[in-house]
N, C-alpha and C positions, 0 to 999 in steps of 0.2 A: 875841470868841470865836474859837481856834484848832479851824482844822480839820484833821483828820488827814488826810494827802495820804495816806497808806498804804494805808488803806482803798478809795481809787481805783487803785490798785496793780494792776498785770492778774497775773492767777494765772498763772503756770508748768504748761500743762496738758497741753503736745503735747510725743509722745517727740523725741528727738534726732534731726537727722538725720546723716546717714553726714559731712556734712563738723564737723561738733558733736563728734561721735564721737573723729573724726581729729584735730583740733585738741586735746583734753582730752588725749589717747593726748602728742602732742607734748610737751605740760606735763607728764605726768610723772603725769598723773591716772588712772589706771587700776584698775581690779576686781579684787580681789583677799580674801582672809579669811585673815588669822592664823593665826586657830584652826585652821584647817582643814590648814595645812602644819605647825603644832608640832603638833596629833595624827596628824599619818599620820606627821611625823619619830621621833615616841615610840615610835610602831606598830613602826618599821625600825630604829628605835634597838634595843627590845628583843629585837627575833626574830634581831637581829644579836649582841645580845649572850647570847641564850639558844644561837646555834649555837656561839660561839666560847669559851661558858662553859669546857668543859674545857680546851681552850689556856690561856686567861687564868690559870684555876687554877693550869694546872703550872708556866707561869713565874712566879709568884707565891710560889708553895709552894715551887719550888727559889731563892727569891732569897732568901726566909725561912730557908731553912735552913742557908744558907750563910752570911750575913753576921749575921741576925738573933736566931740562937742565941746562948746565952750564950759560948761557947766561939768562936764563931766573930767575936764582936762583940767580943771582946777582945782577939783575938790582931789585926784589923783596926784599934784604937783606939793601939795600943804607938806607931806611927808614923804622921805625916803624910802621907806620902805614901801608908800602907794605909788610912787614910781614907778620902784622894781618890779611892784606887782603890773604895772600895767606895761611893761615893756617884755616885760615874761607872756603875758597872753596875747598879744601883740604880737610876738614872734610866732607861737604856737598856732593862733588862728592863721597866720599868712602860709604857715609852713602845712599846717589840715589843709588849705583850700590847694595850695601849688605842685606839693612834695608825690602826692600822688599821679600827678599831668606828666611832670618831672622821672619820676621815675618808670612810667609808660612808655617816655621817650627814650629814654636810656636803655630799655626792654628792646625796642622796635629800630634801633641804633645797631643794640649787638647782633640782630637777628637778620639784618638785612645784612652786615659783612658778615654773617657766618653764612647766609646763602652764598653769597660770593665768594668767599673762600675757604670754606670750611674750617675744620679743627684744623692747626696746626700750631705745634709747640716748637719754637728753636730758640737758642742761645748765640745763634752765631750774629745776627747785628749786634748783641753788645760786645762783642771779642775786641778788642782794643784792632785797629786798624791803623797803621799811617797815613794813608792818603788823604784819611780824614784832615787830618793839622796841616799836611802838605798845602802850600799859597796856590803852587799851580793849579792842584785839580781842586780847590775849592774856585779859585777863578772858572776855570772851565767848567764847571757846574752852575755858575753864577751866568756865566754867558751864552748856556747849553742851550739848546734847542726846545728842550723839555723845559727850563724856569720861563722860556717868550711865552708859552703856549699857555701857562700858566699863568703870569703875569696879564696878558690877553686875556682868559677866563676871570678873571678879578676884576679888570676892568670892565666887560663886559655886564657884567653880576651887578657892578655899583653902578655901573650906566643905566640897566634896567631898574633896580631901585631908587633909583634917582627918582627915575622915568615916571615909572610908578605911580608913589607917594607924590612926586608934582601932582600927576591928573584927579589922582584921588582927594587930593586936598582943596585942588580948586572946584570941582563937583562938588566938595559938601562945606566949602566956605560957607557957605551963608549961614547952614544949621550948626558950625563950631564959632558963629557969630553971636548966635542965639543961646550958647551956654550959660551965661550968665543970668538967663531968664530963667533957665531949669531948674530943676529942683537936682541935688547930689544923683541921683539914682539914674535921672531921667539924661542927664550927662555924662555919666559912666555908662551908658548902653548908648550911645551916640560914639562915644571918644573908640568902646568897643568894637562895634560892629565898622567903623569907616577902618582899624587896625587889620579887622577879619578880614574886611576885603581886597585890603591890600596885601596882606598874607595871602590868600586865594590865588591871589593873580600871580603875583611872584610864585606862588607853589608850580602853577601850571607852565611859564615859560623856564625855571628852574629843570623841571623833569623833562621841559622838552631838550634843553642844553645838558641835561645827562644823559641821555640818549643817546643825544652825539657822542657826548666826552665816553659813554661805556664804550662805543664801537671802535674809537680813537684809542684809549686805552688799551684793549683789545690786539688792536694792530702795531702797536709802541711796543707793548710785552712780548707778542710773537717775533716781531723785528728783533727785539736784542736777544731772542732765544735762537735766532738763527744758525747755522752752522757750515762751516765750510768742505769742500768733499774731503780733504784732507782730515778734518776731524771727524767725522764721518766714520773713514777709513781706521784713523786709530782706536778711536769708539771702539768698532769695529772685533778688532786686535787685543783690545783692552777685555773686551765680554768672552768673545769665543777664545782668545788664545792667541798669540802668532804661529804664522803657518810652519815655521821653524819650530817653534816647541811642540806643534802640534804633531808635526810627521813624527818627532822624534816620541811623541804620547805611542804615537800608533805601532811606530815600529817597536818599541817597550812591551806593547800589546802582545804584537804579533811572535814576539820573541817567547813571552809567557807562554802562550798559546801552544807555541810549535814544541817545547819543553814539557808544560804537562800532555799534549799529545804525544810526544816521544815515549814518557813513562808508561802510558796506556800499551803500547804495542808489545811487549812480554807476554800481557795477557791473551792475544790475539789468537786464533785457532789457525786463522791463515792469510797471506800474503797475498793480493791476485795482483800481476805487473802487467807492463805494456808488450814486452820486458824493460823498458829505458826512460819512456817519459814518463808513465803513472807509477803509482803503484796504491792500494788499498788494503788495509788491514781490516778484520772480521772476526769477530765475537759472538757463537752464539751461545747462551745457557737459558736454556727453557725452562728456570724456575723467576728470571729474571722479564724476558723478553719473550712473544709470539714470533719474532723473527732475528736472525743476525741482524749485528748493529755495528756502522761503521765506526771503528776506532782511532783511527787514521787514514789522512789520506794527504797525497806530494804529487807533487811535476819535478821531473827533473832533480836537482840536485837534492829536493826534498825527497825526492821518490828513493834516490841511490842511500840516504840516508837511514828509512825505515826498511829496507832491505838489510843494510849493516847490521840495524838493531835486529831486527826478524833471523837473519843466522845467526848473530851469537846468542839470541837465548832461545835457540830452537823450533822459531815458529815456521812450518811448511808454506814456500812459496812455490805458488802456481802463475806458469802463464798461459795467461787466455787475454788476447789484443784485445776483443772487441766487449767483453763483460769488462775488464779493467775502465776501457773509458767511459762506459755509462755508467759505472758506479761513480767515478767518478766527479760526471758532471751532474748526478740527478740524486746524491745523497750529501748530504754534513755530517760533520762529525759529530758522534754522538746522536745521528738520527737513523733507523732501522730500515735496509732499504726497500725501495719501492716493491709492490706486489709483482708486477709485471718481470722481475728477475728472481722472483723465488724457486723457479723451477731451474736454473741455470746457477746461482749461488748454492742451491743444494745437492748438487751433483758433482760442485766439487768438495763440499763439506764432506758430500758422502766418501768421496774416493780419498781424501786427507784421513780423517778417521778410518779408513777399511787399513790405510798403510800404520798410523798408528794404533789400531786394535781399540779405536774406542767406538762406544757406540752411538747414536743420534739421539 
């Protein structure tokens, strides 16, 4: 009997963190909705081309009438070269009236996916991939969850354009009845304006179906950024360190620490112990400091240690139990100690110097 390993699988429950984030962003993985930039580009598409409607028309209407008449079309067909010529201004007028609408959109395209995803530069989609060419995961992609949803949204899109363009066309049957009585001009602002509003309307149920799709989008991208406590955990270990390399940082530290501490104690004027579990070493030179400054200071085996160092290079140790253990708990090393023991550290400063012959 096989067992399903999957079912042991840890769920993906906890959001991303900021370096999860970072990392996705690098690959090229980013938040973003489709929908959301082709309806607001349709939006600027057509309010661009509703302002520029009369321009467009009249170079339209004048390229028409120049070359596109009957009289005009023939006196331009006699020769090759009035061909060319009119297939040259021909392009040129169409490209003056469009290339500008055109290139607005294309503006108001890049601008709406850089609000939504801002700068970002990477190389990593084009990195050669195998899974790419792989059958399986191109099947499973073909069958995913995300191509239904997809596929659903296209259909829905052509089902409303369908929808649409029926209503609008049977509404203005009669007046696309009546082109043939118009005049060129008077049916291109007919053919126009029934297009506009069917652009209009598709615009409007477009942004309301990106709306949705941004939110869905939205919640699809934090879904697959998810993480399990497990990753979490290594994350974790990954950033700060494992707690194994980490003691071993500290105790490195600590090692340094106690070493250049040790070297300090030579200089030391004197010793004060517990006699057994403290012991504090003292420094004063008053061209340096307003006060003695603790050099060192131990418990125990550290204590028996700076004693060792303190007799063999001479440094007078004093015991006093109850100055030893406040200096000890209420100075650091390398910090000068509190006021409140000045009067009891210097009495024995005094009495170390009176035995050595030196003065204060």
């Amino acid at each position: 009997m096989r067992m399903n390993l999957q079912l042991f699988a840890e769920e993906r429950t906890e959001k991303a963190t900021p370096k999860k984030r970072r990392e996705a962003r690098e690959r090229g993985q980013v938040f973003k909705s489709v929908e959301l930039s082709s309806a607001a580009t349709l939006v600027i598409g057509l309010l661009a081309l509703k302002l520029a409607s009369s321009f467009v028309m009249d170079k339209l209407y004048r390229a028409y009438n120049r070359y596109l008449q009957a009289d005009g079309l023939i006196e331009q067909l006699n020769t090759q070269v009035g061909i060319l010529a009119m297939v040259k201004e021909i392009v040129y007028t169409v490209a003056l009236a469009v290339l500008p609408i055109c290139g607005l959109i294309m503006v108001a395209g890049l601008a709406i996916n850089f609000c939504q995803v801002g700068f970002i530069f990477t190389t990593r989609p084009l990195m050669p991939n195998l899974n790419r060419i792989n059958p399986l995961e191109g099947l499973k992609r073909i069958f995913s969850k995300r191509t239904f949803v997809e596929l659903l949204k296209s259909l829905l899109k052509l089902a409303i354009v369908g929808f649409i363009s029926y209503q609008e066309f049977m509404a203005d049957i009669k007046s696309l009845a009546q082109l043939a009585q118009l005049g060129l001009r008077r049916s291109f602002i007919v053919v126009a304006n029934m297009a506009y509003n069917i652009g209009i309307k598709m615009a409007v149920v477009f942004i309301i179906l990106a709306v949705f799709d941004y939110f869905y989008q939205w919640w699809e991208y934090e879904k697959s950024l998810r993480m399990t406590k497990q990753e979490l955990k290594d994350e974790f270990k990954e950033v700060e360190g494992h707690p194994l390399i980490r003691s071993r940082i500290r105790e490195r530290q600590r090692q340094i620490s106690l070493r250049r501490m040790m070297q300090e104690i030579p200089k030391a004027d004197v010793v004060i112990t517990n006699p057994v579990h403290f012991a504090v070493a003292l420094r004063y030179d008053p061209k340096e400091h307003d006060a003695p400054v603790v050099v060192a200071k131990g418990q125990d085996y550290v204590a028996l240690k700076i004693k060792e160092i303190a007799k063999k290079h001479g440094v007078y140790i004093v015991e006093n139990k109850p100055l030893a253990q406040m200096l000890y708990k209420s100075t650091e090393v390398g910090q000068t100690i509190p006021p409140e023991l000045f009067r009891a550290v210097a009495e024995v400063l005094a009495f170390v110097y009176s035995v050595k012959g030196k003065r204060i």
